[in-house]
C-alpha positions as CSV (number, residue, x, y, z in Angstrom):
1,X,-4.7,-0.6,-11.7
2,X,-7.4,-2.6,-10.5
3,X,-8.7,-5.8,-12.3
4,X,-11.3,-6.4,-9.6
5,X,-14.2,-6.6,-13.2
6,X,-12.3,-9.2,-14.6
7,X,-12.0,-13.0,-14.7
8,X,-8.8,-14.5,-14.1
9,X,-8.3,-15.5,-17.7
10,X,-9.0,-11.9,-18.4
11,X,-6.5,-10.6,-16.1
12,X,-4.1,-12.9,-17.0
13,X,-3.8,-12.6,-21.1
14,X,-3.6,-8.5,-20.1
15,X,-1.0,-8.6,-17.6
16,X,0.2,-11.6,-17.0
17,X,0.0,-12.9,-13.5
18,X,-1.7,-10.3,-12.7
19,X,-5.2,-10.5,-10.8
20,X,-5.8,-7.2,-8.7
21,X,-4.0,-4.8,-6.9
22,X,-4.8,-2.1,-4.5
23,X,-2.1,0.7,-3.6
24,X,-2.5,2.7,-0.5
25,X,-1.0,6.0,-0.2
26,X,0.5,6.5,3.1
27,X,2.7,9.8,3.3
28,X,5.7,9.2,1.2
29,X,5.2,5.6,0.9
30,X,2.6,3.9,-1.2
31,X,2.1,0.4,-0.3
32,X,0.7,-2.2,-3.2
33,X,-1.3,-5.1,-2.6
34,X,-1.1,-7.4,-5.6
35,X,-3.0,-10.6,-6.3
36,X,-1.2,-12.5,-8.4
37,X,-2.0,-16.3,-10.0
38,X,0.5,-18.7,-10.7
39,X,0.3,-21.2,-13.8
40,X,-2.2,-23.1,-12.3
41,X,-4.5,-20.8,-10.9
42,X,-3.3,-20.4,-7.5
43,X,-3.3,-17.3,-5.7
44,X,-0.7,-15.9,-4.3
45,X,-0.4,-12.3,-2.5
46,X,2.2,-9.4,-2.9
47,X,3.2,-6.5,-0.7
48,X,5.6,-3.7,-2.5
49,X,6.8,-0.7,-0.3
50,X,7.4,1.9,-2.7
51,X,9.3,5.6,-2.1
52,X,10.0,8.3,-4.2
53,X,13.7,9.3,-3.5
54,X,15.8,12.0,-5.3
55,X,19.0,10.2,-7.2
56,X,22.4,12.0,-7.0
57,X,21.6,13.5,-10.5
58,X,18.3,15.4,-9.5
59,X,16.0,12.7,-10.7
60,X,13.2,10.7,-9.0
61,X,14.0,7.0,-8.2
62,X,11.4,5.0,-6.3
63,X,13.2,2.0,-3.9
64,X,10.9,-0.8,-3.6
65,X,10.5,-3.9,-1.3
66,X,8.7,-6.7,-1.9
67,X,7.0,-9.5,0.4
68,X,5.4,-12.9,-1.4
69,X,3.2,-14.4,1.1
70,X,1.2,-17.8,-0.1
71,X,-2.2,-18.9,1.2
72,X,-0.8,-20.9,3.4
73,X,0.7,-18.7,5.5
74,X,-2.3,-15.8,5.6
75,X,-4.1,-16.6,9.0
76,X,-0.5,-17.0,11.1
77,X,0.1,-13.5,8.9
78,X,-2.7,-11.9,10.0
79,X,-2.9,-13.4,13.2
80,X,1.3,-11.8,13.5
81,X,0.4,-8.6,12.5
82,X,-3.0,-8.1,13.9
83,X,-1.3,-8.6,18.1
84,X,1.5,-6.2,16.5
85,X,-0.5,-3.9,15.5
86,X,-2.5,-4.3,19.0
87,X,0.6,-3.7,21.0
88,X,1.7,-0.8,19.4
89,X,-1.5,0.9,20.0
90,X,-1.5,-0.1,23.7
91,X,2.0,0.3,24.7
92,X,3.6,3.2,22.1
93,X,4.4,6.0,24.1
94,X,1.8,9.1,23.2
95,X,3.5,11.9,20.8
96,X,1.6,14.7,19.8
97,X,-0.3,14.6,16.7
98,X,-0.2,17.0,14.1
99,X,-3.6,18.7,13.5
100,X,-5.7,18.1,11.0
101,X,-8.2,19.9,9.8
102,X,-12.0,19.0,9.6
103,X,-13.8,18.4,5.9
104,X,-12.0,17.6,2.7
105,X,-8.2,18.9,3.8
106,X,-8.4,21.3,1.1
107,X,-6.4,24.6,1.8
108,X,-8.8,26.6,-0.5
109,X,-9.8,28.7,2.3
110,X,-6.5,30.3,3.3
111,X,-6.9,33.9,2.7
112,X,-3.3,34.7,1.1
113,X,-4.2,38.4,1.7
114,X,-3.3,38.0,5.5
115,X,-0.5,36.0,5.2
């Protein structure tokens, strides 16, 4: 759902408090990023964690977490997560990757005939 075309007052007679998201798809997680305004216009940002779990009777359930963070805290955020982010990639010890494969990532050439 993105509201990115919209004004605010737009945004918010449709959905509320709603202002623009962005969700991110990262293996079995999909991480939101949610611009919402409060009643006087004031931005605020959201972070959801979502999964997709199977429920004792058979059915999908998605657990979610949620992170409110207000203006006034995004440059010692980003600051926090940027050396974080810098650290792990010096100092995480090296795994091996799993391959990928060049172009798309679409499996439409597997010849099922050899398998």
């Amino acid at each position: 759902m993105y509201f990115e075309d919209f004004d605010i007052n737009d945004a918010q007679e449709r959905n509320g408090d709603d202002v623009f998201s962005k969700p991110v798809r990262a293996g079995k997680r999909t991480y939101f990023f949610d611009v919402k305004a409060t009643k006087n216009n004031d931005y605020y940002l959201t972070i959801t964690e979502s999964k997709r779990r199977l429920d004792r009777d058979g059915r999908f359930v998605y657990d979610k977490h949620k992170i409110f963070l207000y203006k006034e805290d995004f440059e010692k955020f980003s600051q926090g997560l940027e050396e974080i982010i810098k650290y792990i990639r010096d100092n995480a010890p090296q795994t091996l990757e799993r391959p990928t494969r060049e172009g798309t990532g679409s499996f439409s050439d597997v010849n099922f005939e050899e398998l």
